[in-house]
N, C-alpha and C positions, 0 to 999 in steps of 0.2 A: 729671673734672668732668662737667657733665651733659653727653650728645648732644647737648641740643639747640643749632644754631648758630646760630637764631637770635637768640642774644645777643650776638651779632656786632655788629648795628647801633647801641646806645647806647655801644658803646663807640668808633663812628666820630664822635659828637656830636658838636655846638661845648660844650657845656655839662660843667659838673660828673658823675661816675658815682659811686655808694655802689656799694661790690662787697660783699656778704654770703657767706661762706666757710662752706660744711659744715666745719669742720676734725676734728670726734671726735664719734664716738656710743657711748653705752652703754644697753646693751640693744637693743631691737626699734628700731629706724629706717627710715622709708619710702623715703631714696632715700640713694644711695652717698657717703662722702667724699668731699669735694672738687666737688660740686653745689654751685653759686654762683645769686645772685640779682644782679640789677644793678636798681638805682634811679635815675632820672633826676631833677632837682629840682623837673620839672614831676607828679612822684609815677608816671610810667609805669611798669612793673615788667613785667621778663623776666626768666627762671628760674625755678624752685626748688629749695626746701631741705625740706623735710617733706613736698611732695606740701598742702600748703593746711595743716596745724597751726598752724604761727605766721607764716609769709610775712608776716599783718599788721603785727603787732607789731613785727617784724623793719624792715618798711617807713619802720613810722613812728620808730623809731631811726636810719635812713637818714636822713631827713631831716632830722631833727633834724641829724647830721652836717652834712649838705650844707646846711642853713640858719645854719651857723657859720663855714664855707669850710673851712679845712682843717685839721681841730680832732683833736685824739686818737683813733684807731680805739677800739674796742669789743668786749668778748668775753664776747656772751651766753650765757647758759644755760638751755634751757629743757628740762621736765621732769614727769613724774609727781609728785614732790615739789616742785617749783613753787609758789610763792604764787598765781598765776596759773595754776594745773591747774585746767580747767574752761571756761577763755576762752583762754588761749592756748596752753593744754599739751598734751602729745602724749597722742593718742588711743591710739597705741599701748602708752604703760606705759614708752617708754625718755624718753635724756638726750640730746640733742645740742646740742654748742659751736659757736658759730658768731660768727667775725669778722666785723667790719665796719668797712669802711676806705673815707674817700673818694681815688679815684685820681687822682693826677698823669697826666700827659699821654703820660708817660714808660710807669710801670706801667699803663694804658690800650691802650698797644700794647706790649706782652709778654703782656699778657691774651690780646690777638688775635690775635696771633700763634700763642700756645700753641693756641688754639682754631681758627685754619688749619691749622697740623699736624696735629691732630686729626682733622680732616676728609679732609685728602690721606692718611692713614694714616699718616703719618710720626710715630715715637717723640718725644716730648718731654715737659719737665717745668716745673714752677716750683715756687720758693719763696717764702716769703712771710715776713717778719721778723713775731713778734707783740710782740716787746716793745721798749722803750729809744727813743730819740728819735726814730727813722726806722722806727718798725712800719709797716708797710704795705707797705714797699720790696719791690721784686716782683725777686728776677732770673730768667732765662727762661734753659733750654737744648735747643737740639735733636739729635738726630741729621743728620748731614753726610749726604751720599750714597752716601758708603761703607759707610752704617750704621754710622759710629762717633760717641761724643759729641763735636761739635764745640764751638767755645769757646763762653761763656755772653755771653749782655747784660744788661747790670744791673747793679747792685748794691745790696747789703743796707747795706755803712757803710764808712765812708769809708777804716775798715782793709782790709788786702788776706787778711788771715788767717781770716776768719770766710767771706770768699768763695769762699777758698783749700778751708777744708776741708767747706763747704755744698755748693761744687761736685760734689767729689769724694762724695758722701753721694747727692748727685742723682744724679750719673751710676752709684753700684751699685745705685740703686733702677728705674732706667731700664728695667733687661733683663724687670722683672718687672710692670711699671706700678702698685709699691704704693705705698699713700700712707702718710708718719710725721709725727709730731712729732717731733723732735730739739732736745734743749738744748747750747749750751754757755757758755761762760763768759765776762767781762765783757769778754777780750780777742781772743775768737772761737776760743779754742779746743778741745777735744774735752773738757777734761777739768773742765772748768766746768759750772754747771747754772743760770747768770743770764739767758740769754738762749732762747726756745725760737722755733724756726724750721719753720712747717708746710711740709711736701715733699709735693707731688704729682706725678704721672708717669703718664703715657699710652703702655702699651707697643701694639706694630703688633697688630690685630684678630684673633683668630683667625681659622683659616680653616673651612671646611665645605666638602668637597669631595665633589659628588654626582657617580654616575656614572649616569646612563641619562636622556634625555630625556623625562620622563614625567609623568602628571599629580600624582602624588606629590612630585616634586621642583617641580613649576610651585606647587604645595600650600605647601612648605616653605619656597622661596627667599625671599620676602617676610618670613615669618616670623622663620626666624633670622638675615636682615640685622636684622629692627628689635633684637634683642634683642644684638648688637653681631658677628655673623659675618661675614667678608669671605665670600661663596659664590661657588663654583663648580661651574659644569656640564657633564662631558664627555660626548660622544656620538660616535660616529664618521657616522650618521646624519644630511646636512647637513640636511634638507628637517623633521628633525625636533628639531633642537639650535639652529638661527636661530630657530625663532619668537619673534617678540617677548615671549611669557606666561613665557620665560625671559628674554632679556635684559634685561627690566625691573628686577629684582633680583640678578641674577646675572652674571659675568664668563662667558664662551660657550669651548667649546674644542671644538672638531668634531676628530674623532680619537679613537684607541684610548687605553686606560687606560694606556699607559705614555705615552703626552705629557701627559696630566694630572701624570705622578708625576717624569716628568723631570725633573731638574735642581732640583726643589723640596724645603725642606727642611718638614718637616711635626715640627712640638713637640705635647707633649705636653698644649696647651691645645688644640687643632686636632682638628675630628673629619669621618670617610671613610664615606659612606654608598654604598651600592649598590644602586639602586633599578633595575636595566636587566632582571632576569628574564629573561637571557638566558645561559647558563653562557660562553658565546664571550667576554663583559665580564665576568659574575661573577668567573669563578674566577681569569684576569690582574689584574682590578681586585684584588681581596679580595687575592692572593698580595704583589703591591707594596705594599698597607696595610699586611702586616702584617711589613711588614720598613722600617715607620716607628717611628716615636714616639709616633703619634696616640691620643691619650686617648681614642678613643669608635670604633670600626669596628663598622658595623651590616650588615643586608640585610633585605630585604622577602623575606616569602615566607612558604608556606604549611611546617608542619611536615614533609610529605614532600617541600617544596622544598628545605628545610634540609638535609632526610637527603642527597638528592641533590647538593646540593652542598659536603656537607661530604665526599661519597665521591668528590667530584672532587679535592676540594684535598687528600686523604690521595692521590690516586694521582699528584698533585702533585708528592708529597710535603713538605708541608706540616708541622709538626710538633704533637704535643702543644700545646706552649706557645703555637704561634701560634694554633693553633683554639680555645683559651680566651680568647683577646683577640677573638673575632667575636663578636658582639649580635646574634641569629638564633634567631627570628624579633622584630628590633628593635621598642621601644615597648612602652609601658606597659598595660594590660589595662583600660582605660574602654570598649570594647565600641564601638572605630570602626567606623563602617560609610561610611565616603568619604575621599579622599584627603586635605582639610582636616581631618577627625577621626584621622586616622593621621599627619600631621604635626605634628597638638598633641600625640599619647600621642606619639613620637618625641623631639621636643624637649622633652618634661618628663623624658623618661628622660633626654637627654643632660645635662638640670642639676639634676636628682638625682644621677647618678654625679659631675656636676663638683663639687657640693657634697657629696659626700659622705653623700646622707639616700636611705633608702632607698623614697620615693616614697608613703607612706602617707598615707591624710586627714590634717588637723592637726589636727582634731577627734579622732581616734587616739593622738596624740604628745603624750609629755610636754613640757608646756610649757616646758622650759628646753632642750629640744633643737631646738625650731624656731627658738632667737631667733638672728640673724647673729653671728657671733662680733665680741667687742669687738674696735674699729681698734685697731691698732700705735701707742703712741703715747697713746694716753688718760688713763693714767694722769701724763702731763706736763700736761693741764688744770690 
């Protein structure tokens, strides 16, 4: 769902909430599955869903809802091919479905829940029933403190079967925080296609894990927390790794590159920069990256800095295969000339490589290779 938590508060109301659900896009969409909007009956409005497209229109369906009490959810569609392309339709050329349900008191706090765990980092999901007498029914699950999926609250209907196997659906989407439609059948089972049940999941944040206390990373930290990174920042250097310009965004660990790398497990969504220009961190830091998982391991520096430190980590002993996975000299070629303009080329490389696009104008790209790939799931609209 979206960041933002300030949609926290309508849903502590005394009054009725309309919750408006991204559930599926097709083609180009401005913000992710599972972006919700919440309407209050006095017409206040937190979230969105298009980024301002249809929020209106969407709106005034809400109330409509909420001026009936608690009347049948809704599941629009708005679009390019739209009767209403022009006033309500998306600017961008895609299709995105979107629920609308007024919540009980019950699904009101499963909402807010999901969206505290959200906030604490803790993994969790919800589903949400679209069809049959009780659509709207919200169950909630989170992960336990073991980090395992503990039991669910909720439910979808008043059989134990359909909970039984939604459960189990949420909890192997969990690991990966994607979001499905899933059908099943009139008695909730797998093999049916009457019923369809949207899943959403919030897996734990990637990490970014900088090493050198510097103006590059005081540049970055800001940046890839808003764009959804847990960061952190090692130094061994106290007087330089306290300043506030890092802990403002960043989790602080005064110490050498192996208490950063201790005991942490680092996946494949997780990326390891080295901005310390120092070969004493470089080449320790760089060596334990790269005997991670981590999708993205960089370093700052100039081309004869590279040379030189990549003649450290071969006398390392280092291998082949590892010195292919270092990004050196990291960031894209927009022609930074300051730390905030080397922390933009930075972070657009690192979600180019994450998405797979190889960082070119879009004005260069064929337009069927920029658009998000269709959600999991759309074709059950």
């Amino acid at each position: 769902m979206t960041d933002s938590f300030d949609l926290m508060p309508p849903l502590e109301a005394d009054g009725p909430v309309a919750a408006a659900i991204l559930v599926a896009t097709e083609g180009s969409a401005p913000l992710a599955i599972g972006s919700v909007m919440l309407v209050d009956e006095t017409g206040a409005i937190e979230g969105s869903l298009t980024g301002g497209c249809v929020e209106s229109s969407v709106a005034q369906e809400a109330m409509k809802l909420l001026g009936h009490g608690k009347s049948a959810p809704l599941l629009l569609t708005y679009g390019i091919s739209d009767e209403l392309a022009g006033t309500v339709g998306l600017m961008c050329g895609g299709t995105v479905h979107i629920f609308v349900v007024v919540l009980d008191t019950q699904c009101a706090g499963h909402l807010r829940h999901f969206y505290a765990a959200s906030a604490e980092n803790r993994p969790a999901g919800i589903a949400v029933l679209l069809d049959g007498e009780r659509a709207g029914s919200i169950l909630l699950l989170e992960e336990d403190q073991q980090g395992e999926a503990g039991a669910h609250e909720g439910s979808l209907e008043s059989g134990e079967l359909l909970d039984h196997n939604v459960v189990g659906d949420l909890r192997g989407l969990l690991s990966s925080g994607r979001s499905e439609i899933l059908r099943y059948g009139r008695d909730g089972s797998r093999l049916g296609s009457s019923r369809r049940v949207f899943m959403h999941t919030r897996a734990s944040a990637p990490q970014m894990l900088l090493v050198g206390a510097v103006d590059f990373s005081a540049a970055l930290a800001p940046m890839a927390r808003a764009v959804g990174y847990r960061v952190t920042i090692c130094d061994p250097r106290p007087a330089f790794a306290n300043s506030p310009r890092f802990s403002r965004s960043a989790e602080i660990i005064v110490g050498w590159p192996d208490a950063l790398f201790a005991g942490r497990i680092v996946n494949p969504a997780d990326v390891v920069l080295v901005f310390s220009h120092d070969p004493r961190l470089d080449v320790p830091a760089l060596l334990d990256a790269v005997e991670t998982e981590a999708g993205y391991i960089g370093a700052l520096g100039s081309r004869k800095t590279t040379e030189d430190r990549i003649r450290r980590l071969k006398e390392a002993e280092a291998t082949a295969a590892q010195l292919e996975r270092i990004t050196s000299p990291a960031g894209l070629d927009i022609g930074s000339a300051s730390p905030e303009e080397t922390a933009i080329s930075i972070l657009a490389e690192i979600i180019a490589k994450k998405s797979g696009r190889p960082g070119t104008p879009l004005r260069e790209s064929d337009s069927a290779s920029i658009r998000p790939r269709p959600a999991t799931g759309v074709e059950a609209i």
